[in-house]
C-alpha positions in Angstrom: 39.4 164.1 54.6 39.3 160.3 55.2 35.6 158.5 55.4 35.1 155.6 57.2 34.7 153.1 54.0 38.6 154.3 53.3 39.6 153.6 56.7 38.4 150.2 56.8 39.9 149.5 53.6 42.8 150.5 54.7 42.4 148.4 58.0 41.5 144.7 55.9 45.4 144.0 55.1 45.6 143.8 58.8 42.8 141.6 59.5 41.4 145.1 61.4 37.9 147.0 60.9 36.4 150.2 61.9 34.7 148.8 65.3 32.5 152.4 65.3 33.2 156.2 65.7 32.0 159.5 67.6 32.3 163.5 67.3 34.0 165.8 70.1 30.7 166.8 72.0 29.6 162.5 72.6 32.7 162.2 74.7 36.1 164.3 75.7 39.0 163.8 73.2 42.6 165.4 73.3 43.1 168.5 71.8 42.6 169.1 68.4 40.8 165.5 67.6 37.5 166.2 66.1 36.2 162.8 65.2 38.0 158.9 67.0 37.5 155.8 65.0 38.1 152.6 66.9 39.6 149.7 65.1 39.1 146.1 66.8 39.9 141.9 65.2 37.8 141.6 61.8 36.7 138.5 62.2 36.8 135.9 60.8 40.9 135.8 60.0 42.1 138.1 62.2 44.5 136.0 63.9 45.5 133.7 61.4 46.5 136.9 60.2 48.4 137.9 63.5 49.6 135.0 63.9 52.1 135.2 60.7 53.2 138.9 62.2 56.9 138.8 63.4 55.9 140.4 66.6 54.2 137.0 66.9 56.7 135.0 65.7 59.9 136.8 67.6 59.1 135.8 70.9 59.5 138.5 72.8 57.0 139.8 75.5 54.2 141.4 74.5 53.5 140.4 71.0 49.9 142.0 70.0 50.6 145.5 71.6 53.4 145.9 70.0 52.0 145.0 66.4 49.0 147.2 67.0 51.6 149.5 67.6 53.2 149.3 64.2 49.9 149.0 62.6 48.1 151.0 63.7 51.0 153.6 63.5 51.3 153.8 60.3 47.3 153.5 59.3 47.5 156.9 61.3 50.7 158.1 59.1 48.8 157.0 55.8 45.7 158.9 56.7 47.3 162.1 58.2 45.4 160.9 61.8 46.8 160.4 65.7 47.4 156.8 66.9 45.6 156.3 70.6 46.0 152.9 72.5 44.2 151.0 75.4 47.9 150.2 76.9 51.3 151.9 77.7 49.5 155.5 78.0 49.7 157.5 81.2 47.0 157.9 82.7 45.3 155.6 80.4 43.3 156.4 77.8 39.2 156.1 78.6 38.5 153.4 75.8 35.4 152.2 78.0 33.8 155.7 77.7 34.9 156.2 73.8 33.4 153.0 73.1 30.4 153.7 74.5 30.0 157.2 72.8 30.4 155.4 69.2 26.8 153.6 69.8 28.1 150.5 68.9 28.9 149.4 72.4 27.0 149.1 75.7 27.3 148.1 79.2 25.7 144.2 79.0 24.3 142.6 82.0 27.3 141.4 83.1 28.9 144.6 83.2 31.5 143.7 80.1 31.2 145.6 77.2 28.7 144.5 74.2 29.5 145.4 70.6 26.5 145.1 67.9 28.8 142.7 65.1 31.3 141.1 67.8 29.0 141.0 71.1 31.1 140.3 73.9 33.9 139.4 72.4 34.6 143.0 72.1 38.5 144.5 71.7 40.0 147.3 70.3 43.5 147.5 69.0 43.6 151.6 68.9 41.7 154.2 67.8 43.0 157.1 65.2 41.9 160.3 65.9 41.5 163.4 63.4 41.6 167.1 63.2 38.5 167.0 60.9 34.7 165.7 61.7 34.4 163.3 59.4 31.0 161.8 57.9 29.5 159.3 60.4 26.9 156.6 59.6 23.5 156.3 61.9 24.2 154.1 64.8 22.1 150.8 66.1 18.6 152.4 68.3 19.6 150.2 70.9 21.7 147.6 72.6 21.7 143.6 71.5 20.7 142.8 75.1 17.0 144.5 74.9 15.8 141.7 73.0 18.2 139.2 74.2 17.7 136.0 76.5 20.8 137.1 78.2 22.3 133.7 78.8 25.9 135.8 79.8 24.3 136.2 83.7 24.0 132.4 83.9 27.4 131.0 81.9 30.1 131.4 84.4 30.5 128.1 86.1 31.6 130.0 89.0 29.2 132.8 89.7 32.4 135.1 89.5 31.2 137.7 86.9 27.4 138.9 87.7 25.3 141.8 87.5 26.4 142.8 91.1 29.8 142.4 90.4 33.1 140.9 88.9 34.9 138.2 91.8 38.5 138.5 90.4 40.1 136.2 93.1 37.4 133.3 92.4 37.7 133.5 88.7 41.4 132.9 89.2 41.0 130.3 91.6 38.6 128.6 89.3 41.1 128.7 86.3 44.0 127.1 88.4 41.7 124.4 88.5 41.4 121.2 85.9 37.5 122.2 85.4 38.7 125.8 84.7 40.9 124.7 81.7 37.8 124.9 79.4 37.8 128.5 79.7 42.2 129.0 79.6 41.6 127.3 76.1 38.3 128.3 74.9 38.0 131.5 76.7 35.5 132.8 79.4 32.3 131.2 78.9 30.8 134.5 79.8 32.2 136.0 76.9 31.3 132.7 74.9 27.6 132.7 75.8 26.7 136.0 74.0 24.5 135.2 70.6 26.8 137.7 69.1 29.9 136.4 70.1 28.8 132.9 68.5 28.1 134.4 65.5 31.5 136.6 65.1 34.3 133.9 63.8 36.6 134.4 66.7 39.2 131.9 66.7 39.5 129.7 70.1 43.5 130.0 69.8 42.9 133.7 70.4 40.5 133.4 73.1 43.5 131.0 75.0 45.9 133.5 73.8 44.0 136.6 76.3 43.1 133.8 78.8 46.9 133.2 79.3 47.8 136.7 79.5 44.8 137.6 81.9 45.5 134.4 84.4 49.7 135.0 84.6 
């Protein structure tokens, strides 16, 4: 049996930690998975890290999926677990809902997803999932956003991501334009404005990194 301390020793070569975990029963997981353990950026360093992966450095599409794909992979080799992925799965798998059901991560006011050590700067790379129910810590009593100023509902320049709603088309029209380029670099200020986020070491390099991929 694997705890969660080994896992996320395993994970810190990578610049990757356990981002939380759930038992069958708090969501629906394929057969014969008994416990899922989500693994997201450990930051600060994760993409220096990435950055010096030859996926990176090969220049070919795709770069980050594919080394969470070799990572992660063999993570779930070394610990006799299942690999799962938010991409290239058919039909996709439900990451939102497993998030949720590790009680690390709620629905914010803004409709993103809110993580209690990243905020909304929130990703996960994969998930490895296990035949056995492994030993879970207590999760947080509540979300960061109870006792939170919630300065996300106010930060897009745009109005484009509210609590009624995401405006896809007017984000995008927003980042064609010069005053959107704060946000292609520096990522969406949205994101940016969460306490947590600002206290989580995420690189800005990164941030332009996703922006880029999001606004092709």
């Amino acid at each position: 049996m694997s705890g969660l301390d080994q896992i996320d020793d395993l994970a810190l070569p990578h610049a990757l930690a356990v981002m939380g975990a759930f038992h069958k029963g708090a969501a629906a997981l394929p057969e014969g998975v008994e416990t899922l353990v989500m693994l997201g950026p450990r930051e600060p360093g994760f993409w220096a890290s990435f950055t010096q992966s030859p996926e990176y450095c090969d220049g070919l599409p795709d770069p980050m999926d594919r080394w969470s794909r070799r990572v992660i992979d063999r993570l779930a080799d070394s610990l006799g677990a299942r690999a799962f992925f938010p991409f290239a799965a058919t039909p996709p798998h439900p990451f939102y809902t497993w998030a949720k059901a590790t009680g690390r991560a709620w629905s914010s006011p803004v409709q993103f997803l809110v993580h209690d050590v990243a905020g909304l700067w929130l990703s996960y790379r994969g998930a490895l999932g296990f035949a056995n129910r492994l030993d879970l810590p207590p999760t947080p009593a509540q979300s960061p956003c109870t006792d939170c100023a919630q300065p996300c509902i106010a930060a897009c320049p745009v109005d484009a991501l509210t609590q009624t709603g995401y405006d896809l088309s007017t984000c995008h029209a927003y980042l064609d334009k010069l005053a959107g380029q704060d946000c292609m670099t520096g990522g969406c200020a949205v994101r940016a404005a969460c306490p947590i986020s600002r206290s989580y070491g995420r690189s800005p390099a990164q941030s332009a990194f996703h922006m880029r991929h999001f606004h092709k």
